[in-house]
C-alpha positions in Angstrom: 4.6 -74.1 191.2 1.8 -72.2 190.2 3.8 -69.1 188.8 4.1 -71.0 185.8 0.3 -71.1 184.9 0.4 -67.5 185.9 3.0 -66.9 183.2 1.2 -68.9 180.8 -2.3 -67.0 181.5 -0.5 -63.8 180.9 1.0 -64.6 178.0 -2.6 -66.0 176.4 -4.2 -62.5 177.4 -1.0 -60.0 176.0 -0.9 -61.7 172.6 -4.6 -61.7 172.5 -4.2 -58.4 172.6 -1.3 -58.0 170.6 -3.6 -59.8 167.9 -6.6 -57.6 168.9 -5.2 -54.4 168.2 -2.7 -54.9 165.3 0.6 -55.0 167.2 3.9 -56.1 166.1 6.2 -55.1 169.2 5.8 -55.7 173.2 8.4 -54.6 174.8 7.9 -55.6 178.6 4.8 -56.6 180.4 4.2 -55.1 183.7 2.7 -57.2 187.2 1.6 -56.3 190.0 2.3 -59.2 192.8 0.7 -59.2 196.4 2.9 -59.8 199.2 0.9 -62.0 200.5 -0.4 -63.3 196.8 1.5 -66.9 197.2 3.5 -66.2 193.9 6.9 -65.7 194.2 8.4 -62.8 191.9 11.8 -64.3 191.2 9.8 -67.7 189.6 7.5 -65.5 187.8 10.7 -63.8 185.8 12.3 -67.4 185.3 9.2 -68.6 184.4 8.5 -66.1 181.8 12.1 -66.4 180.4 11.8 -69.8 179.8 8.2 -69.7 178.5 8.8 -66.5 176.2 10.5 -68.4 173.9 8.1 -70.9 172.6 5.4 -67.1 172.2 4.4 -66.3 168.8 4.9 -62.3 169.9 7.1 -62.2 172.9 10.4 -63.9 172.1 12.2 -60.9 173.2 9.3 -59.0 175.8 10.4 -58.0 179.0 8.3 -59.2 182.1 8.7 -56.6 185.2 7.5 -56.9 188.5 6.0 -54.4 191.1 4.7 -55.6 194.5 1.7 -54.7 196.2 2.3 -54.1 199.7 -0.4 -56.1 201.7 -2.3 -53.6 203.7 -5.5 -55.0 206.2 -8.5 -52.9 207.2 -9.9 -53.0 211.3 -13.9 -53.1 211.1 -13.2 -51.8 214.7 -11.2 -48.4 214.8 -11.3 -47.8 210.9 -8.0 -48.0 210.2 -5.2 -49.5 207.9 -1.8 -51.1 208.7 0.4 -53.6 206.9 -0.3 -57.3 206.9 2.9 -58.5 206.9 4.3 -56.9 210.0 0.9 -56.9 211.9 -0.9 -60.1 210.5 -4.8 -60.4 212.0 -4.7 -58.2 215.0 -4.9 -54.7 214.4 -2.0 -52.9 216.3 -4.1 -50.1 217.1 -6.5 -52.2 218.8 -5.7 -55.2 219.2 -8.9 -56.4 217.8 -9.0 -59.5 215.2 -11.9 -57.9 213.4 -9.9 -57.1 209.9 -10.0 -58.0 206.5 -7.3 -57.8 203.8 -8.0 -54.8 202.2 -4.7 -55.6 199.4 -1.8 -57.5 198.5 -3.6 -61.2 197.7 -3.6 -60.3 193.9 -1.8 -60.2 190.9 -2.3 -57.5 188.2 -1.3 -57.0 184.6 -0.5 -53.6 185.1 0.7 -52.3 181.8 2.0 -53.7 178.2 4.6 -51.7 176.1 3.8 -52.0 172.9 3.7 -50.6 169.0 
């Protein structure tokens, strides 16, 4: 389960900043997840419930998630088209030149904070 290292890394960098700028409140931390990232949003939000608790700042901070559709570029006819529903071959095309162009990351996409 690798969500729970994710949690744990995104908890060091929040209260580093939370320690950085002088904060006392985060509200809710913000992620972006891939669809095709490996990390499954429903253990990130039980993994951050459980690890919240033992945080020096975010006993009580919010974790959302937002996904990131996975979208692929074809090198052949230039254009996009989701990953999910298309996987390698371009379904313009039909050619197997593509690269993921999204959707394989993870993002902290915004802290709210006072």
């Amino acid at each position: 389960m690798h969500e729970l290292g994710t949690v744990f890394y995104v908890i060091k960098e929040v209260e580093n900043l939370v320690e950085e700028h002088h904060l006392s409140v985060v509200a809710s931390v913000t992620l972006e997840i891939g669809e095709v990232s490996g990390i499954i949003p429903e253990y990130i939000v039980d993994c951050w419930n459980w690890a919240r608790k033992e945080t020096k700042y975010l006993k009580d901070t919010e974790i959302k998630v937002e996904k990131l559709e996975a979208v692929t570029y074809c090198e052949d006819c230039g254009k996009t088209y989701s990953t999910v529903k298309y996987a390698k071959i371009c379904p313009y095309c039909k050619s197997e030149h593509t690269y993921l162009l999204t959707g394989n990351e993870y993002n902290i996409k915004e802290i709210e904070a006072m």
